[in-house]
KOLROMAR-838053 format. One line per field, with one value per residue (C-alpha): x, y, z. Coordinates in Angstrom, 3 decimals, always signed. Example, Ala and Ser with C-alpha at 12.3 -4.5 7.8 and 13.67 -1.06 7.14 Angstrom:
REM residues 2
xx: [+12.300:+13.670]
yy: [-4.500:-1.060]
zz: [+7.800:+7.140]
REM end
This chain:
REM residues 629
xx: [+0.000:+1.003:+0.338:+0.559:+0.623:-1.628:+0.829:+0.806:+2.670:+1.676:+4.039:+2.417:+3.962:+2.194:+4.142:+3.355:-0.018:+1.712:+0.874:+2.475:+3.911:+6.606:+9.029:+9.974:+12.311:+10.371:+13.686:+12.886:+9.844:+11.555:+14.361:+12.424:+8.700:+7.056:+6.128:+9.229:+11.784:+10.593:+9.766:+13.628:+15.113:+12.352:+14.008:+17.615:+17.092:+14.842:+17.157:+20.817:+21.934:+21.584:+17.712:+16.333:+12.974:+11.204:+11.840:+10.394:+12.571:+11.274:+9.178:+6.318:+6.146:+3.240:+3.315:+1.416:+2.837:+2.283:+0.323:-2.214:-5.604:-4.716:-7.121:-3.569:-3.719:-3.035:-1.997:-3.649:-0.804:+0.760:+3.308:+4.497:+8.072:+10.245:+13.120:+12.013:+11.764:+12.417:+16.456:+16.988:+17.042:+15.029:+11.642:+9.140:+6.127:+4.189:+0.000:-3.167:-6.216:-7.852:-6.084:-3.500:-6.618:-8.180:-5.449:-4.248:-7.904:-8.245:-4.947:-2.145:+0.829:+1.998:+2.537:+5.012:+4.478:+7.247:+6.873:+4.909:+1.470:+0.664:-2.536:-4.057:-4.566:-5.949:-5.200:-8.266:-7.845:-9.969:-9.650:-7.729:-8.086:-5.837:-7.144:-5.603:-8.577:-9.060:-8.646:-9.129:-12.519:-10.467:-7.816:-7.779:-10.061:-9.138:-8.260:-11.753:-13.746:-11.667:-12.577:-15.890:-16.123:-14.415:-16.678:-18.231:-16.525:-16.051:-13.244:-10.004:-8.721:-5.159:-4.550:-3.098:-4.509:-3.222:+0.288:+1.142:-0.205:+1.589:+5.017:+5.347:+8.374:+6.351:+3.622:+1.006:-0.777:-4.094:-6.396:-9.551:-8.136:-4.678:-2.015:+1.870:+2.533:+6.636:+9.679:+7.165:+5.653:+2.727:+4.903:+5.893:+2.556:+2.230:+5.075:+3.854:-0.140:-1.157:-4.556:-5.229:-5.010:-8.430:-8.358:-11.349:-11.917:-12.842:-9.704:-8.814:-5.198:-4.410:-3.166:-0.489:-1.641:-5.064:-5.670:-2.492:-2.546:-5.915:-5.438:-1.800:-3.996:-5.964:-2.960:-1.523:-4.681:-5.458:-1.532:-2.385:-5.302:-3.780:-0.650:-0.742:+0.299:-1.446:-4.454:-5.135:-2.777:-2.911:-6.723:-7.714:-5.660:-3.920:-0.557:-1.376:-0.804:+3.071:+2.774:+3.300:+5.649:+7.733:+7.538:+8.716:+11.733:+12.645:+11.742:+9.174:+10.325:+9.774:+10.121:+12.275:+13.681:+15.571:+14.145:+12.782:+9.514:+6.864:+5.135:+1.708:+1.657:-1.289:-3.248:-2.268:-1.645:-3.900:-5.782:-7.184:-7.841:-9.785:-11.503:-12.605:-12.500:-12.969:-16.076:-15.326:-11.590:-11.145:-8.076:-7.308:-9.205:-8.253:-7.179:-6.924:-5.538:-7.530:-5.396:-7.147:-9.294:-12.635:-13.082:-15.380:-14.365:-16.565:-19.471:-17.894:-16.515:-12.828:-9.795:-8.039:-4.110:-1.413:+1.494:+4.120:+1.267:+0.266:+3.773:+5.359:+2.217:+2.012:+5.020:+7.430:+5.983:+4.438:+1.204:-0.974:-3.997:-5.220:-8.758:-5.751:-4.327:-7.351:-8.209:-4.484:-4.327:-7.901:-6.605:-3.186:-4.830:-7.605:-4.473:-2.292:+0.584:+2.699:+2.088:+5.068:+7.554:+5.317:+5.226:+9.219:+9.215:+7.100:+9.603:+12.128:+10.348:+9.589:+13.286:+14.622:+12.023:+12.621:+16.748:+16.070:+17.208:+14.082:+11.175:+8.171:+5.657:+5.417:+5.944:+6.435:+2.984:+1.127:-1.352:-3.537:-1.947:-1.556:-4.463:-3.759:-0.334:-1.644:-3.567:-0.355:+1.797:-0.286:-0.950:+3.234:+1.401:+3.447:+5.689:+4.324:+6.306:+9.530:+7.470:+6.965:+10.553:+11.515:+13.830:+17.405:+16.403:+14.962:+18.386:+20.327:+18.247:+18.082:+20.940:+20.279:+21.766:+22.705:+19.113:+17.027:+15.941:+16.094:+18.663:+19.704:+16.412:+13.799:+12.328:+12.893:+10.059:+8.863:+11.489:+13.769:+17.361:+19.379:+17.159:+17.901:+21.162:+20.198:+17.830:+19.705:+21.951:+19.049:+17.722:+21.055:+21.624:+18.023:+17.540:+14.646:+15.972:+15.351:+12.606:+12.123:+10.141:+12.943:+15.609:+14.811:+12.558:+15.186:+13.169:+11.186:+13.573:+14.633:+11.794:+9.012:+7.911:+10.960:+13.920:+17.151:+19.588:+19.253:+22.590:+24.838:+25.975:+26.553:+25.731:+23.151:+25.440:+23.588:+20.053:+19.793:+20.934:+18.586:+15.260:+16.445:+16.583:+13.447:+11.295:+12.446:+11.027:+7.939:+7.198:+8.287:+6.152:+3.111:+1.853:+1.842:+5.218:+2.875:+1.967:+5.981:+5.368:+3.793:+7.342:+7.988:+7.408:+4.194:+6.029:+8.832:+6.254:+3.570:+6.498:+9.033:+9.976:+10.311:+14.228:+14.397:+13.164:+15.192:+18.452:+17.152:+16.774:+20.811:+21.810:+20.280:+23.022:+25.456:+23.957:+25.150:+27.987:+25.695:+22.854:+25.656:+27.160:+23.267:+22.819:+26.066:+25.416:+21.451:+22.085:+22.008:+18.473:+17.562:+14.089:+10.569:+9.234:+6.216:+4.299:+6.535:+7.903:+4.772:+5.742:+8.210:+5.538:+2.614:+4.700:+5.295:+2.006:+0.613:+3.350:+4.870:+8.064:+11.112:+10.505:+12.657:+13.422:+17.066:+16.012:+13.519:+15.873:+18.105:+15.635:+15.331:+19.239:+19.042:+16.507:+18.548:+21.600:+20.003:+18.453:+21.608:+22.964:+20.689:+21.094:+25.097:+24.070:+22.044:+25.007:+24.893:+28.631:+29.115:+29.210:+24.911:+25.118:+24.157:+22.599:+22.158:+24.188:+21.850:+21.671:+25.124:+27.152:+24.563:+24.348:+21.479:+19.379:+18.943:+17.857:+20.917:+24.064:+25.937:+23.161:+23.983:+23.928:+27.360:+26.750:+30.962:+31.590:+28.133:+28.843:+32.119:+30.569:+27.716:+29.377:+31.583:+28.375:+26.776:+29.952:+29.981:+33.285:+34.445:+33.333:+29.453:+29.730:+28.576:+31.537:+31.784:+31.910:+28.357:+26.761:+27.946:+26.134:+23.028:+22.380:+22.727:+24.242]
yy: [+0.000:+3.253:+5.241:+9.121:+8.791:+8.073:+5.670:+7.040:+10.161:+10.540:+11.191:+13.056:+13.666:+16.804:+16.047:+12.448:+12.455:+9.363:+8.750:+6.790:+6.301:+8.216:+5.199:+6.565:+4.570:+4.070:+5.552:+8.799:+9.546:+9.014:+10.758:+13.992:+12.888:+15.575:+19.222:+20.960:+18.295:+15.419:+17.560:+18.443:+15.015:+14.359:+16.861:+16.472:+12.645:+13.312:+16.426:+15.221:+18.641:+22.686:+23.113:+26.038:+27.106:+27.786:+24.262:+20.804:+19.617:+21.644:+19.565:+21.016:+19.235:+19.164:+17.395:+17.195:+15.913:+13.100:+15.772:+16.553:+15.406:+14.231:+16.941:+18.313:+21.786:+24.260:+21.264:+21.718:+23.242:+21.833:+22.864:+23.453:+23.159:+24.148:+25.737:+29.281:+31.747:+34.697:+32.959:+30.248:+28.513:+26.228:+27.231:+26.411:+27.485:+26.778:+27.327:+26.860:+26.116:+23.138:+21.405:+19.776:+17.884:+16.990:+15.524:+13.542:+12.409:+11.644:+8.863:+11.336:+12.035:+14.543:+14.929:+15.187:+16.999:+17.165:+18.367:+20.451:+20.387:+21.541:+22.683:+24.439:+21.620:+21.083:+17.896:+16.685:+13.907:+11.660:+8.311:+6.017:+8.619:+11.322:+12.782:+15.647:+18.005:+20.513:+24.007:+26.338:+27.523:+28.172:+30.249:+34.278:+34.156:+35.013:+32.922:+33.218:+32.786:+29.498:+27.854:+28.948:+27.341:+23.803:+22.814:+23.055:+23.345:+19.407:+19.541:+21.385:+23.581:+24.897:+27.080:+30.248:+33.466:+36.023:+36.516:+33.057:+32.471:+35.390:+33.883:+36.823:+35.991:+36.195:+34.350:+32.708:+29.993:+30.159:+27.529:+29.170:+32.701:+31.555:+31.642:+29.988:+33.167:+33.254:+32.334:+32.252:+28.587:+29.845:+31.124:+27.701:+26.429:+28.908:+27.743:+24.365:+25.264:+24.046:+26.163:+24.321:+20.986:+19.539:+16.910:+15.438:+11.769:+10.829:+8.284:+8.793:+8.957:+6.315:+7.171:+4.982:+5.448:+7.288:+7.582:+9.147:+11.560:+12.482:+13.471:+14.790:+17.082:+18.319:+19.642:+21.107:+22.659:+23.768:+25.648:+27.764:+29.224:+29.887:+31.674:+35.921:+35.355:+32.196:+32.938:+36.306:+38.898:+36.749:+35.861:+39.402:+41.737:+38.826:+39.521:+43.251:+43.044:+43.407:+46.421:+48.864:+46.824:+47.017:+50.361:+51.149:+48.823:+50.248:+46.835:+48.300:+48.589:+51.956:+54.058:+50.957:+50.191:+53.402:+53.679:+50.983:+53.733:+55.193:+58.354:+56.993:+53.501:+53.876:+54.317:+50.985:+49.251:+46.029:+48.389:+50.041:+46.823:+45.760:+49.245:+50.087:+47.284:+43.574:+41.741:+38.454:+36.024:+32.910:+30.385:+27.436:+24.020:+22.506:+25.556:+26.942:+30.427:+31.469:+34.916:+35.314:+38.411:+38.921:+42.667:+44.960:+47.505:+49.370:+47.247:+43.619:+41.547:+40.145:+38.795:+41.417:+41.805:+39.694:+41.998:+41.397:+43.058:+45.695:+46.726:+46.283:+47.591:+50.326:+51.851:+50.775:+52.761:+55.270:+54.412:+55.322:+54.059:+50.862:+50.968:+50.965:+48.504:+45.924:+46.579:+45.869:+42.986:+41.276:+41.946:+40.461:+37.286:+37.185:+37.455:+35.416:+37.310:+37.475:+40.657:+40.965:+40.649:+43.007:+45.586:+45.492:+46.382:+49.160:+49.842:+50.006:+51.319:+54.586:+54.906:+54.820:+57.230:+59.661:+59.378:+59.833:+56.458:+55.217:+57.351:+55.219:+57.843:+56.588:+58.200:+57.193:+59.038:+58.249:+55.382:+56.618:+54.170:+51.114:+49.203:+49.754:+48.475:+45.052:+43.919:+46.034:+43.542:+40.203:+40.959:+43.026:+46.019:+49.012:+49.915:+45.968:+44.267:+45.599:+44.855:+41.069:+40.721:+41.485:+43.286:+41.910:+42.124:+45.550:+46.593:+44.834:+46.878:+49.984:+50.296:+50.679:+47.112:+48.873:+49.509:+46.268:+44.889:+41.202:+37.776:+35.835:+36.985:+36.571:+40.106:+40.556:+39.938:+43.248:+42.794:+45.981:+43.491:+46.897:+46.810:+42.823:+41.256:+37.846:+38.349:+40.067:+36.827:+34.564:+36.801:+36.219:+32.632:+31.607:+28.624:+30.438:+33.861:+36.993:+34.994:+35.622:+32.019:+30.336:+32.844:+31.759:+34.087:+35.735:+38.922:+37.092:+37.166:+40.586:+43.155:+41.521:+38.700:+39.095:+42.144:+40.208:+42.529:+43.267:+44.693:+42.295:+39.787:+37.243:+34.114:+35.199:+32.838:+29.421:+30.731:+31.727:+27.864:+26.129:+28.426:+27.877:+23.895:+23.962:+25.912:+23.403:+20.965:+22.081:+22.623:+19.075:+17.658:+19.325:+22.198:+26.164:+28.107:+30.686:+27.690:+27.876:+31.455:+29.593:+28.004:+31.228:+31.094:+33.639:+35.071:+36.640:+38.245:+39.815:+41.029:+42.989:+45.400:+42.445:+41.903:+38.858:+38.982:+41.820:+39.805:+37.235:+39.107:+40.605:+36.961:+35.265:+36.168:+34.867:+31.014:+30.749:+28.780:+26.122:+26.115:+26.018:+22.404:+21.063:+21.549:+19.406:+17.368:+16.716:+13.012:+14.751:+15.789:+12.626:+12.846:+15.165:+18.418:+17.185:+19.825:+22.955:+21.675:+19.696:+18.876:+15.580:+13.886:+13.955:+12.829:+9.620:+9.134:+9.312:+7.276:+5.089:+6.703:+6.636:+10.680:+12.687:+15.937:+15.750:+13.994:+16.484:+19.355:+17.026:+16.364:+19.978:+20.303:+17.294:+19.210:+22.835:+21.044:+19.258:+22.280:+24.230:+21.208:+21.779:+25.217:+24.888:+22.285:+25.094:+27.621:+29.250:+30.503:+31.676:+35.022:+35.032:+34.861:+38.457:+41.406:+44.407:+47.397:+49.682:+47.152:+46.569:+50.011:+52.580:+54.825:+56.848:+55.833:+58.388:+56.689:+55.097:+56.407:+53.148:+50.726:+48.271:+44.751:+43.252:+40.006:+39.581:+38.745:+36.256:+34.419:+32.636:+31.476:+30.275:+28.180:+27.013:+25.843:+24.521:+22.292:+23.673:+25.059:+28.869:+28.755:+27.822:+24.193:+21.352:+19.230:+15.441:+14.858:+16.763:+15.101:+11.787:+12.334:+13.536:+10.528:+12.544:+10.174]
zz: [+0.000:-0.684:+2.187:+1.603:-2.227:-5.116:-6.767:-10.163:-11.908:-15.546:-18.596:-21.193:-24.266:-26.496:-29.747:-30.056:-27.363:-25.969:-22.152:-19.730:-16.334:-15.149:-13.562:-9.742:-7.392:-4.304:-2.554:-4.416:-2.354:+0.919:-0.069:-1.508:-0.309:-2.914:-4.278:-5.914:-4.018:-6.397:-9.343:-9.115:-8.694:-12.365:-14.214:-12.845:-13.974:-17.204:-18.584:-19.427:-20.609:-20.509:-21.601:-23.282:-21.695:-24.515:-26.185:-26.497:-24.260:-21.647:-19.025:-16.993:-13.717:-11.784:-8.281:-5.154:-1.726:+1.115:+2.845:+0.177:+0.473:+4.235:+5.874:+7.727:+8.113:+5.287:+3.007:-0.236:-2.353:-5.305:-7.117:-11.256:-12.390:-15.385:-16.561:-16.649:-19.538:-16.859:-15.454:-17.524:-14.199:-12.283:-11.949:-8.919:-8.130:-5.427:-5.383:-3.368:-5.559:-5.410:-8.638:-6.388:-4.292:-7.430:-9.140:-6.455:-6.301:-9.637:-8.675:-9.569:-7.431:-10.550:-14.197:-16.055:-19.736:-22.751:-26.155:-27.906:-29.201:-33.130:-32.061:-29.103:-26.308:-22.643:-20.916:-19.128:-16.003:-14.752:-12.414:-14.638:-18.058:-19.380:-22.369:-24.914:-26.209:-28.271:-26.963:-29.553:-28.575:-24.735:-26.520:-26.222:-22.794:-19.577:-16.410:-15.258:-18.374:-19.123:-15.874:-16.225:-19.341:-17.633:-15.934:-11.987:-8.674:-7.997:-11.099:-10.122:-12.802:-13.846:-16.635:-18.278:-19.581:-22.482:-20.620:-20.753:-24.374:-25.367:-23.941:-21.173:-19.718:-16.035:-17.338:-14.002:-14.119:-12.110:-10.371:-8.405:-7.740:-6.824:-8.579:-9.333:-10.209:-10.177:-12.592:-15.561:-15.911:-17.303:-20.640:-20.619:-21.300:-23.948:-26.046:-25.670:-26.611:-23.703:-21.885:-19.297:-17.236:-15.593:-12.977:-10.978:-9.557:-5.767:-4.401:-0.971:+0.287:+2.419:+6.302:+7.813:+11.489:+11.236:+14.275:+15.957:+12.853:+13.369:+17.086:+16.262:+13.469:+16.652:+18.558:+15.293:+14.114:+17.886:+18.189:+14.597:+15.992:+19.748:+18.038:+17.568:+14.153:+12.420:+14.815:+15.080:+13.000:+9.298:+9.569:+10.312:+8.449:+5.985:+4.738:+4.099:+7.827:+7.549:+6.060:+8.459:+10.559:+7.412:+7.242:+10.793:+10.427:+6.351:+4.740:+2.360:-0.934:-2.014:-5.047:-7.353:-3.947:-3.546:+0.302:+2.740:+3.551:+2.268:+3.499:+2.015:+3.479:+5.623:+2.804:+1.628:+4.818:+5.826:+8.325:+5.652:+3.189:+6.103:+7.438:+3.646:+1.013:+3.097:+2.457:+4.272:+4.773:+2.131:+1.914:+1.058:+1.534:+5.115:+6.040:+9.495:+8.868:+5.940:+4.997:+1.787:+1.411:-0.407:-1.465:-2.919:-5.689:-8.033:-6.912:-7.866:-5.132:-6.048:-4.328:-2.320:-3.421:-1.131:+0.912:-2.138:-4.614:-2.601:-1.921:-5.486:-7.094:-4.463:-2.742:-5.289:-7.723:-5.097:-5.726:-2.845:-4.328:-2.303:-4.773:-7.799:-6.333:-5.962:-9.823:-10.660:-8.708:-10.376:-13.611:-13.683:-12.049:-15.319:-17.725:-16.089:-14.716:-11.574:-9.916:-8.621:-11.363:-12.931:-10.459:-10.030:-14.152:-14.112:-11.087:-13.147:-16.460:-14.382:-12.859:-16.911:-17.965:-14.807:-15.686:-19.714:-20.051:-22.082:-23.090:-21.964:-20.856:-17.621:-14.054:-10.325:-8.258:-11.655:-11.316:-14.231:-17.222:-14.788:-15.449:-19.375:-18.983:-17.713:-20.718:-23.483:-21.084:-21.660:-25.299:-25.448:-27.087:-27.264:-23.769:-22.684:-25.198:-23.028:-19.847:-21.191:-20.826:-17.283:-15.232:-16.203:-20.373:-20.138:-18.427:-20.809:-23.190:-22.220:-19.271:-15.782:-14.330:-11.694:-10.452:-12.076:-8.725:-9.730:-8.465:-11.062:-13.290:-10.694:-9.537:-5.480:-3.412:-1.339:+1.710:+1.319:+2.310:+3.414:+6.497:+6.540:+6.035:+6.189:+3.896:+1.070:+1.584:+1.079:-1.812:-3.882:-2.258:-3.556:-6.470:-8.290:-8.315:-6.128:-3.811:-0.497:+0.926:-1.153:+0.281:+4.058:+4.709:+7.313:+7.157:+9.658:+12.186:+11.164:+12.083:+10.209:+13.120:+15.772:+15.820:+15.824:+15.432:+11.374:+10.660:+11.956:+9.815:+12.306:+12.466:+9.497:+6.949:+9.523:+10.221:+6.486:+5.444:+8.081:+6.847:+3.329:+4.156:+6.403:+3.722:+1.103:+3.163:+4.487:+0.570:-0.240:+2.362:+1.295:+3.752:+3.202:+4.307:+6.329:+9.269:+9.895:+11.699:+14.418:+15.194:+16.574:+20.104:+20.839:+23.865:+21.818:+19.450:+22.169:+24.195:+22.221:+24.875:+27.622:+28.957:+28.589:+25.159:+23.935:+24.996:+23.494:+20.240:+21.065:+21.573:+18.674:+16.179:+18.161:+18.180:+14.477:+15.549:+16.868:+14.203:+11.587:+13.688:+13.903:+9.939:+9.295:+12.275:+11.816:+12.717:+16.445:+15.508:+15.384:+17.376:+17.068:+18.534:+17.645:+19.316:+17.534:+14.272:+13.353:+10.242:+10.414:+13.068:+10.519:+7.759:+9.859:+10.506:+6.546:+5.112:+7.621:+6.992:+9.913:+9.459:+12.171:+12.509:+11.364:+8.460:+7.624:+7.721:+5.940:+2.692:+2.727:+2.303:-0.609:-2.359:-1.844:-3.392:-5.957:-7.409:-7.398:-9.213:-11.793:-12.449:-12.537:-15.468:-16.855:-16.489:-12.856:-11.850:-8.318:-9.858:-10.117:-6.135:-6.178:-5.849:-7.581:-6.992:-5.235:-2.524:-1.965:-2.945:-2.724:+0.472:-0.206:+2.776:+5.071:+8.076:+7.315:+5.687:+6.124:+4.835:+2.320:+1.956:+3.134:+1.020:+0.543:+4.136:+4.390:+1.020:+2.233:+5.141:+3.741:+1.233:+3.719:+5.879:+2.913:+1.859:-1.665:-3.150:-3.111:-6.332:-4.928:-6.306:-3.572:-3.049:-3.797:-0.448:+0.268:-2.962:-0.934:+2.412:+0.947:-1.661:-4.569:-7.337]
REM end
């Protein structure tokens, strides 16, 4: 019995319309259990050489986890990988609709989809069936008129708008009103004329111990709601809610990221999403947080915009305009593209326009030509053939490298890293690009959750590597990177001006010594915290698996290396672990004349910790210890 998983992924071939099983080594799903982890080892195993993203050697791979469908808390995500169009890198992208329950319902663990079709295709899924149709009649419509047109609410939908049929390079792909909105995997369907994916069918997944996980599930579910963040702050405010907190510790990028505040940001803060715009809270299925927002604007209720929208489609281009905001946000959802690599290249559009650089027509403070820019983007009309492209090819372009806020490709998520050292390090460190979750999320330690001292550097080189590893595997293991707040003791968070507390923020920095030995020692870990890192325990209990938290952590650090193996195969040097020059050389913030990122002094370290090379290759030796062949 395969307890945890469906049993089946499906190959799907769009040149020939072959279909068969994808072959995977039972080992494979202890060592990398699911989500972008397996859909990693697939390509790393299926691609033998550097792959182009927009070719027919391109795979799309689609994969759920060993928590999906399991009723554990905030555990219906799936997630799509490719090599992206935006970094020629890796691509992974992680979403919350329903598609991921349905598929694994319908007896799928994942897909995986080569080739290209010669006409315009959806794949639709049912329990034992996989069928190519015809899509032509699907073509040209939005993300919401497509599923519309797919059918009712019991099958779970996937599929791309204009953007991604029109190859932008940031192209989303959308199920319900969510979206796996980075690195561009919705161009990737584009290329290959693929609209949409349906999946629907009714198989259970199969607990190990169902009744330990059930009670276990209790406890878990029981903590989220108890804790200030996961139980109070997110539900009633959602991630708007780190607004101001941002603000007050200079993490909000503002104005192309030239400054970390923004004299406006109460007018865009989640105060006011919630005082003037919120209708009710949504999330995801079998989830206890729900931090999605219904709105109302101009009469029609929609989804309200996440923190990273509000902040790259609002402060960064100085955009006070939360009602703006809402439209932009509901429009770049119905074409299909990632708000927030769009947001950072209007960013930068504006900043060449302002220096004379490129004569666009379009001006920080000036929300006016927005919401046109959205659909000249998807359909690259005009100014939004340029926009199509990204950050790092408009520079290239047009000059201004120096100021293109993007890792590696990727656009930067809305963390300001001048205010956050270990952050900028996990921004440039990161396997997709400029990504914050993928980064380590250190910005939560750094002013946004707790305030660890931000500009020191110490000991930021081990808490960056053991988020980046735990993050990877959280994702792998199915469940949504937001129920890892609640790891954060609640004391620490209600008490900020409390002695003990402050010290312990002075003193954190200072354990890196120790964190750095557990990561390369996580044999020593070899036990479960059931009750704070939940995560290990309830794998156990769906698949039977000798799941600890060591080797947890450790499937994380698999996954972290085996995706940096890839992109090296795609071309990565150590040279892409950076950042761009306003972050690093520019002093021009005047809360702080020293501020920059002091990535130099980190990046040693952290290789050293990793075991990869000074060059940023893993060593034989690491490849060795983590079963990487």
């Amino acid at each position: 019995n395969m307890y945890g998983y469906a049993g089946t992924i499906a190959k799907i071939n769009l040149t020939t319309g072959e279909i068969s099983d994808y072959p995977l080594k039972e080992e494979d799903r202890i060592l990398y259990l699911g989500g972008k982890s397996l859909a990693a080892k697939i390509i790393y195993d299926s691609l033998k050489e550097k792959t182009e993203a927009f070719s027919e050697e391109n795979l799309i791979v689609i994969t759920t986890s060993p928590l999906t469908g399991t009723g554990s808390p905030s555990s219906s995500r799936f997630n799509v990988s490719a090599i992206s169009p935006l970094t020629g890198l890796l691509a992974s992208s992680n979403c919350g609709g329903t598609f991921g329950l349905k598929l694994k319902s319908a007896g799928y663990d994942g897909l995986v989809i080569s080739g290209k079709s010669k006409e315009k295709v959806y794949i639709e899924i049912s329990e034992n069936r996989i069928e190519i149709k015809d899509a032509s009649h699907l073509w040209g419509k939005t993300t919401g008129q497509t599923q519309d047109m797919l059918g009712n609410r019991s099958v779970g939908k996937f599929v791309i708008g204009p953007a991604g049929e029109n190859m932008v390079r940031y192209a989303a792909v959308i199920s319900d009103e969510r979206a796996a909105g980075r690195c561009g995997v919705g161009a990737v369907f584009g290329y290959k004329n693929l609209k949409a994916i349906t999946a629907a069918g009714t198989k259970r997944t199969e607990i190990h111990d169902d009744k330990k996980f059930k009670a276990h599930n209790q406890r878990w579910i029981g903590s989220l709601k108890k804790h200030i963040m996961t139980g109070r702050q997110i539900p009633e405010l959602g991630t708007a809610s780190f607004v101001n907190p941002m603000n007050k510790h200079n993490l909000l990028a503002t104005k192309n990221y030239k400054s970390g505040s923004y004299d406006n940001h109460e007018k865009i803060c989640g105060e006011t999403l919630r005082n003037d715009y919120l209708v009710k809270n949504k999330g995801c299925v079998t989830c206890p947080i729900q931090c999605g927002r219904v709105v109302k604007v101009s009469g029609k209720e929609v989804k309200g915009p996440e923190l990273e929208t509000i902040t790259l489609l609002g402060s960064n281009l100085l955009n006070g305009s939360l009602e703006n905001i809402i439209e932009l946000n509901y429009l770049c959802d119905e074409y299909g593209i990632d708000t927030m690599s769009f947001g950072s290249s209007i960013g930068l559009a504006m900043e060449l326009n302002e220096k004379g650089m490129w004569n666009n027509g379009i001006n920080f403070g000036d929300s006016t030509k927005l919401v046109q820019l959205v659909k000249m983007t998807a359909y690259r009309e005009g100014i939004g053939n340029e926009l199509a492209e990204g950050t790092r090819r408009m520079s290239e372009k047009f000059g201004g490298r120096d100021f293109a806020i993007n890792v590696k490709g990727l656009e930067l998520a809305a963390y300001e890293p001048r205010g956050a050292q270990g952050m900028g390090l996990g921004y440039a460190t990161s396997n997709r690009g400029g990504c914050h979750l993928n980064g380590g999320y250190m910005v939560v330690l750094e002013g946004l959750v707790l305030n660890t001292n931000s500009k020191t550097t110490k000991g930021k080189a081990a808490f960056t590597i053991f988020f980046q590893d735990l993050m990877e595997a959280i994702s792998a293991g199915g469940s949504c990177l937001f129920t890892s707040i609640s790891v954060v003791p609640d004391f620490l968070i209600k008490n900020p001006e409390n002695l003990i507390v402050k010290l312990i923020n002075k003193m954190l920095p200072l354990f890196g010594g120790i964190v750095g030995f557990m990561h390369n020692h996580s044999r020593l870990l070899g036990f479960n915290l059931k009750n704070i890192v939940a995560y290990p325990y309830s794998i156990k209990l769906v698949t039977g698996f000798d799941m600890n938290l060591g080797k947890f952590i450790q499937a994380g650090e698999r996954s972290y290396n085996l995706e940096r193996i890839i992109n090296i195969r795609q071309g990565l040097t150590g040279r892409d672990d950076t950042l761009p020059k306003r972050l690093t050389e520019e002093f021009q913030l005047s809360y702080d004349p020293n501020s920059k990122v002091k990535l130099n002094e980190m990046l040693k370290k952290y290789y050293k910790i990793r075991g990869w090379d000074d060059k940023g290759i893993p060593t034989i030796d690491r490849m060795n210890k983590l079963n990487i062949h």
